[in-house]
N, CA and C atoms as an extended XYZ file, in Angstrom:
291
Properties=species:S:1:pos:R:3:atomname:S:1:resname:S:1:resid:I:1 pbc="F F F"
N        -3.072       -7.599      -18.888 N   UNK     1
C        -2.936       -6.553      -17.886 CA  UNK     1
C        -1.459       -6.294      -17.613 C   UNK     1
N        -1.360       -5.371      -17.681 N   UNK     2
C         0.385       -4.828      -16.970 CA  UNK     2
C         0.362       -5.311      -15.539 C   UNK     2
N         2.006       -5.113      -14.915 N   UNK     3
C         2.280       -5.847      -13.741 CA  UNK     3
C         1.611       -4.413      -13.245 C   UNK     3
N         1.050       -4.931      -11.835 N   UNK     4
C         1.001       -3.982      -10.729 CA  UNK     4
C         1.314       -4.006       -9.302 C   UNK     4
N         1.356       -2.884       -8.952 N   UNK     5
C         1.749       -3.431       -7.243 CA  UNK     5
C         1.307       -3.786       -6.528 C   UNK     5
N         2.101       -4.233       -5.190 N   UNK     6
C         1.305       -5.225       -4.467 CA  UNK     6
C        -0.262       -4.315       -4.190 C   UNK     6
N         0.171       -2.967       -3.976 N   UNK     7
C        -1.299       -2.285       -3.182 CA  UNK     7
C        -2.320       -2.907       -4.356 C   UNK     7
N        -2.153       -2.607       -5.831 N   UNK     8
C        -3.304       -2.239       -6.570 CA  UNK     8
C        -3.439       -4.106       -7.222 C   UNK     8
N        -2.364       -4.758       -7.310 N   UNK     9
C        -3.197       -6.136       -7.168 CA  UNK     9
C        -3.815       -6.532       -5.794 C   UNK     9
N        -3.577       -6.426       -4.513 N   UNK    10
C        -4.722       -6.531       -3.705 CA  UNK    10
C        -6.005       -6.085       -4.070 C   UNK    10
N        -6.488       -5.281       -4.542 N   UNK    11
C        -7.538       -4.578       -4.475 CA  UNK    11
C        -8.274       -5.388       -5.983 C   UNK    11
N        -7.758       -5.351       -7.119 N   UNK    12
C        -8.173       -6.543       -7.773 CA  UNK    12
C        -8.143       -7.878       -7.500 C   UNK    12
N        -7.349       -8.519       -6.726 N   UNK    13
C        -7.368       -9.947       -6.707 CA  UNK    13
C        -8.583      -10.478       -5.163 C   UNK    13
N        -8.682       -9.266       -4.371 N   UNK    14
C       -10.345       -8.908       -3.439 CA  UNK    14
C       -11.075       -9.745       -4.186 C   UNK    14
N       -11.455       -8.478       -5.118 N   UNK    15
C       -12.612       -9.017       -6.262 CA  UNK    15
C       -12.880      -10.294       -7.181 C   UNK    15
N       -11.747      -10.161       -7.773 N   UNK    16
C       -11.731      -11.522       -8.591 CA  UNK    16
C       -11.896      -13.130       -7.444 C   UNK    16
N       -10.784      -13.395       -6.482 N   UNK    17
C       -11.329      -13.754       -5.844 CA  UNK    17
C       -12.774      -14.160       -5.062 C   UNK    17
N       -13.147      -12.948       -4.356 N   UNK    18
C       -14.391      -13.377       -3.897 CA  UNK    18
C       -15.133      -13.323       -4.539 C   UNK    18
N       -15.065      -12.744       -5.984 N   UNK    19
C       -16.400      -13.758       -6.990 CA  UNK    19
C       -16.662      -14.936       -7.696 C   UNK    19
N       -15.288      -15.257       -8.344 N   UNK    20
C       -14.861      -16.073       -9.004 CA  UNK    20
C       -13.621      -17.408       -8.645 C   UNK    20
N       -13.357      -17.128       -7.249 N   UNK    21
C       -12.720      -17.487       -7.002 CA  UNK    21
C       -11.509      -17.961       -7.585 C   UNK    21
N       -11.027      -17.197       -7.981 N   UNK    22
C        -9.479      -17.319       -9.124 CA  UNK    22
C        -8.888      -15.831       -8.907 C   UNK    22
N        -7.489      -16.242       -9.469 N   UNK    23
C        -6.787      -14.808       -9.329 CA  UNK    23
C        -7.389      -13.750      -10.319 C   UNK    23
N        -6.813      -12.273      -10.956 N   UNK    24
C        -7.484      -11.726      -11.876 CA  UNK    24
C        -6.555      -12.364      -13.234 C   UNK    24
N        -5.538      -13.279      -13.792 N   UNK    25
C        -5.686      -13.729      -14.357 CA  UNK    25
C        -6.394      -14.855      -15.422 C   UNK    25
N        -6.934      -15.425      -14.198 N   UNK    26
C        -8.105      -16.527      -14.891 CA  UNK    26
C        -9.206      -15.526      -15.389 C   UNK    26
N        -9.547      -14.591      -15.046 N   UNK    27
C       -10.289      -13.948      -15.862 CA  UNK    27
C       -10.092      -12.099      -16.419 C   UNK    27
N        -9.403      -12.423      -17.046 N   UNK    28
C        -8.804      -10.972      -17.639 CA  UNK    28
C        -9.695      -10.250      -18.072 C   UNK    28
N       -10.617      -10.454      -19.035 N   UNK    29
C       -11.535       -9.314      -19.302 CA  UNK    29
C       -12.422       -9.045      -18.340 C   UNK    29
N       -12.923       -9.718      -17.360 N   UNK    30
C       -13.198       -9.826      -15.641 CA  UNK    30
C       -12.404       -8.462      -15.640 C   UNK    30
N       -11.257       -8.816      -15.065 N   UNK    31
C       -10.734       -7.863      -14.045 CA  UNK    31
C       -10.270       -6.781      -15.045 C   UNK    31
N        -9.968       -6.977      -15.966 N   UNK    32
C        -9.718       -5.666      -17.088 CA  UNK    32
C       -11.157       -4.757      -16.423 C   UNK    32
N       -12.367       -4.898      -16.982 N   UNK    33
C       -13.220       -4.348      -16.105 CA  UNK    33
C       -13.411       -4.117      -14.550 C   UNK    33
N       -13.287       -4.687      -14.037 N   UNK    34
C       -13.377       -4.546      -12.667 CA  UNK    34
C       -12.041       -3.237      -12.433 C   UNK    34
N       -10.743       -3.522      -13.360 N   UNK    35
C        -9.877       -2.180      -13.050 CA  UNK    35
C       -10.545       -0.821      -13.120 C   UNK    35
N       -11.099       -0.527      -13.944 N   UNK    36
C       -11.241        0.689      -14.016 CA  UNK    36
C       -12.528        1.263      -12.693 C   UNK    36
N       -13.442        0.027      -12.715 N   UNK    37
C       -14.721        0.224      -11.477 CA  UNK    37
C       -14.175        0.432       -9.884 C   UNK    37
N       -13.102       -0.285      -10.189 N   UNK    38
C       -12.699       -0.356       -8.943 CA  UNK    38
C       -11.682        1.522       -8.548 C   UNK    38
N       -11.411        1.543       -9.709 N   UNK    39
C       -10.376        3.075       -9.572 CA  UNK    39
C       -11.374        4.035       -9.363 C   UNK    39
N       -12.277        3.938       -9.983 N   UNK    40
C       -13.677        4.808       -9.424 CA  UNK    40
C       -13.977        5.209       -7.937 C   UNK    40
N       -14.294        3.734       -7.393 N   UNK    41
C       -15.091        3.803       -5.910 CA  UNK    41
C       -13.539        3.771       -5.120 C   UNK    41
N       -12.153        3.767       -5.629 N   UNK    42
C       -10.950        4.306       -4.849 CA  UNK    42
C       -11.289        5.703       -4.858 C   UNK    42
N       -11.209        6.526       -5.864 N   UNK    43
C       -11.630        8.103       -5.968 CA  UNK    43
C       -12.673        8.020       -4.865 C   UNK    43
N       -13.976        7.687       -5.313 N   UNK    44
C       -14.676        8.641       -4.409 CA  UNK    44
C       -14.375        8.285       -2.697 C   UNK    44
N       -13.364        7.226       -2.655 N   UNK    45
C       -13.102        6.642       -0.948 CA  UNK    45
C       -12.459        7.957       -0.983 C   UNK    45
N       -11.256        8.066       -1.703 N   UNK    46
C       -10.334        9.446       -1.711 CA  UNK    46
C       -11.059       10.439       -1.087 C   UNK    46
N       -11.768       11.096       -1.715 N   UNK    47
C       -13.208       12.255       -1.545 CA  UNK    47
C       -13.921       12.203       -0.390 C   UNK    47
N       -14.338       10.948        0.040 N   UNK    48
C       -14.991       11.098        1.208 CA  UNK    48
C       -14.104       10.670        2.886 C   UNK    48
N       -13.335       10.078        2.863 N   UNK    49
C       -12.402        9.968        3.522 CA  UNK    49
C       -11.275       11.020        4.185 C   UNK    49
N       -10.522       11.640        2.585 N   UNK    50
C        -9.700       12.935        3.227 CA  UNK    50
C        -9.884       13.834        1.978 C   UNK    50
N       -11.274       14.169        1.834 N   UNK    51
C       -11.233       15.920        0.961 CA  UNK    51
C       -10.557       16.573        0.901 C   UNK    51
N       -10.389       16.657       -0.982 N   UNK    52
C        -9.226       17.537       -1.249 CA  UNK    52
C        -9.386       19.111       -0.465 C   UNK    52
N       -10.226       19.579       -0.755 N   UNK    53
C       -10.497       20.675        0.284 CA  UNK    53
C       -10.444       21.069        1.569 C   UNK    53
N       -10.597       19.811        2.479 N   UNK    54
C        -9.934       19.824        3.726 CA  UNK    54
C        -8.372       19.625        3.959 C   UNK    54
N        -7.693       19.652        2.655 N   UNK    55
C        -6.076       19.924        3.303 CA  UNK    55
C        -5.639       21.168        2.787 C   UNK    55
N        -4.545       21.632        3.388 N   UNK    56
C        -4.075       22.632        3.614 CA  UNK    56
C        -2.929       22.662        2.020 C   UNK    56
N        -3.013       23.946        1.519 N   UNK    57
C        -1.455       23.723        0.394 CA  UNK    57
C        -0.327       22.818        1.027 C   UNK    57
N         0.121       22.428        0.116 N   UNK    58
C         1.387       21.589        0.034 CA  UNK    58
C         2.535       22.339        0.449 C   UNK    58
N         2.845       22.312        1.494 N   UNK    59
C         4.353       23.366        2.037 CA  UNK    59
C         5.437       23.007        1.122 C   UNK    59
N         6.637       24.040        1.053 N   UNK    60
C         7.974       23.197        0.460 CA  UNK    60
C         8.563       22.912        2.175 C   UNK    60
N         9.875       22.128        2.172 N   UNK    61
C        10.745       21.314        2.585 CA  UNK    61
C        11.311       22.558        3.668 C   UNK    61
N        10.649       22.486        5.186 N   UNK    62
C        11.334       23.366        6.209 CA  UNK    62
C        12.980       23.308        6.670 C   UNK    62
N        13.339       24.408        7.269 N   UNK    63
C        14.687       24.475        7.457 CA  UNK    63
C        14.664       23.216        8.924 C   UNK    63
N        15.500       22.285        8.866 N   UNK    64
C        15.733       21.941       10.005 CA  UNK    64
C        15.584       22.450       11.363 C   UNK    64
N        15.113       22.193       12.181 N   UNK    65
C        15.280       22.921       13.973 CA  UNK    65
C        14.460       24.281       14.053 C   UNK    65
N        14.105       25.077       12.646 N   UNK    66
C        13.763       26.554       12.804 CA  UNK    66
C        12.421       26.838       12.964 C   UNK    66
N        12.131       26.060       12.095 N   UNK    67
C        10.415       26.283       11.931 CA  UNK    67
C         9.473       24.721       12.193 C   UNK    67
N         9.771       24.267       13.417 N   UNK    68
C         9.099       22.560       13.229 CA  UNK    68
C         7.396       22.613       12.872 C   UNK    68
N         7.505       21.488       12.319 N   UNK    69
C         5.951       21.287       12.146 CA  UNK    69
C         5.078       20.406       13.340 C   UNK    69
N         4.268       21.697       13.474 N   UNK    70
C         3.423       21.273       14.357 CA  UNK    70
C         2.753       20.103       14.516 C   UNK    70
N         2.188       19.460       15.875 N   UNK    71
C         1.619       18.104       15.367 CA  UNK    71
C         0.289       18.184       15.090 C   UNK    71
N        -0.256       19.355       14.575 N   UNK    72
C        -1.610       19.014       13.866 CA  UNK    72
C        -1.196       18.923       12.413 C   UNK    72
N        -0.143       19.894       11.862 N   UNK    73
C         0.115       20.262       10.578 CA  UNK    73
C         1.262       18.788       10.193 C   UNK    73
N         1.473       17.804       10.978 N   UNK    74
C         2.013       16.684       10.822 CA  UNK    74
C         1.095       15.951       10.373 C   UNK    74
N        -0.427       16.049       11.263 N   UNK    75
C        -1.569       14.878       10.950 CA  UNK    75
C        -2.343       15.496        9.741 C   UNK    75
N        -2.286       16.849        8.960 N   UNK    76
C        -2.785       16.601        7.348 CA  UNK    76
C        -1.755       16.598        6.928 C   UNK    76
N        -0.285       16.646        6.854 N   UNK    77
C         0.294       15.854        5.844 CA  UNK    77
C         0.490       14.605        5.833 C   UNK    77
N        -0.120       13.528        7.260 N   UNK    78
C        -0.742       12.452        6.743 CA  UNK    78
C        -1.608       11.893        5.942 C   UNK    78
N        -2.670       12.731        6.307 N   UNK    79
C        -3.963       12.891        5.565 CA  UNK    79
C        -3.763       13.562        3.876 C   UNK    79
N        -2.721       14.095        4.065 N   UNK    80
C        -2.663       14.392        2.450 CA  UNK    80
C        -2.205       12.991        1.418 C   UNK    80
N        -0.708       12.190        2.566 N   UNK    81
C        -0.250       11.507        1.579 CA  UNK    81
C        -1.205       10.250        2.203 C   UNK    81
N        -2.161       10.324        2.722 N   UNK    82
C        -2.645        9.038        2.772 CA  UNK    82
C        -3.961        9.003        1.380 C   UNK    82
N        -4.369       10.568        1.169 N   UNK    83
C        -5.049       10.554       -0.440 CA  UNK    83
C        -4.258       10.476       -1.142 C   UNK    83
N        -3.170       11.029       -1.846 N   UNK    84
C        -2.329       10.582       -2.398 CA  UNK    84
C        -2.029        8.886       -2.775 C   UNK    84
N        -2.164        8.447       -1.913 N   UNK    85
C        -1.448        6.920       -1.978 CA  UNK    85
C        -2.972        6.334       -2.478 C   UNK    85
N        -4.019        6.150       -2.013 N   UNK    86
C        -4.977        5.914       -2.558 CA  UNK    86
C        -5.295        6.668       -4.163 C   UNK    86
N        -5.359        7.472       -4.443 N   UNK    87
C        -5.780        8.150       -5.898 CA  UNK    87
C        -4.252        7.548       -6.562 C   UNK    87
N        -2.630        7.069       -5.941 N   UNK    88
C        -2.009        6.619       -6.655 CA  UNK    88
C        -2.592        4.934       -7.546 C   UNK    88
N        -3.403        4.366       -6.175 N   UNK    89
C        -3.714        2.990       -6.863 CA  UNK    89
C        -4.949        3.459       -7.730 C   UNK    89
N        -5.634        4.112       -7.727 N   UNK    90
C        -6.428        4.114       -8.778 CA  UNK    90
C        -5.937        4.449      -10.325 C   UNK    90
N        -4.945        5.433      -10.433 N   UNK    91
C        -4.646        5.823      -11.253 CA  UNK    91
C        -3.868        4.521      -11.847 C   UNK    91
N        -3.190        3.843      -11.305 N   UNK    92
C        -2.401        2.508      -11.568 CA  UNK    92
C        -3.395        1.338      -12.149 C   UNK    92
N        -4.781        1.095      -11.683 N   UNK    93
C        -5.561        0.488      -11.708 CA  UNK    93
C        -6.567        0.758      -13.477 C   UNK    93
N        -6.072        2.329      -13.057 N   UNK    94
C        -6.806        2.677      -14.743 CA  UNK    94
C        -6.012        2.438      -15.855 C   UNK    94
N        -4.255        2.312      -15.220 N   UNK    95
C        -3.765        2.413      -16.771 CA  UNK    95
C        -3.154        0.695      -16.647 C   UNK    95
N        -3.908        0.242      -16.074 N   UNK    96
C        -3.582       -1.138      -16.143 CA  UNK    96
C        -4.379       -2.593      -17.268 C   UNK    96
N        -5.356       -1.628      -18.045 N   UNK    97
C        -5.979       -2.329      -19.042 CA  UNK    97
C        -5.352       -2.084      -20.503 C   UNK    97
């Protein structure tokens, strides 16, 4: 397995752990599988959590002081990069076999 980060070895070493009780090295073709299952049910958390459809386009970069962002339009570009950061560990998780 390639190195990964702390987010996306948490999320494998969960698993391996509480089944096997070992890291996902003691069992590599284990968690080689478990990577890709696990990038799956990250997606559909993605999906059901913060739908791509429930955010708004991606703004570019406002002028300082002129145009502030509102604090609703603050809380989906949380919600955007908080899918983002999730569909990042999956994608990490898939190219990790």
């Amino acid at each position: 397995m390639t190195k990964l980060s702390p987010a996306a070895r948490a999320v494998l070493e969960a698993v391996t752990w509480k089944k096997y009780d070992v890291p996902p090295e003691g069992l590599p073709a284990f968690a080689e599988e478990m990577a890709s299952l696990l990038a799956a049910a990250l997606r559909a958390t993605a999906d059901q959590v913060v739908p791509k459809e429930d955010l708004p386009p991606r703004r570019g970069v406002r002028p300082g002081g002129t145009d502030a962002i509102t604090p609703d339009e603050g809380a989906e570009d949380q919600r955007a990069a908080t899918r983002r950061k999730i569909l990042a560990i999956a994608t990490e998780l898939e190219g990790s076999q």
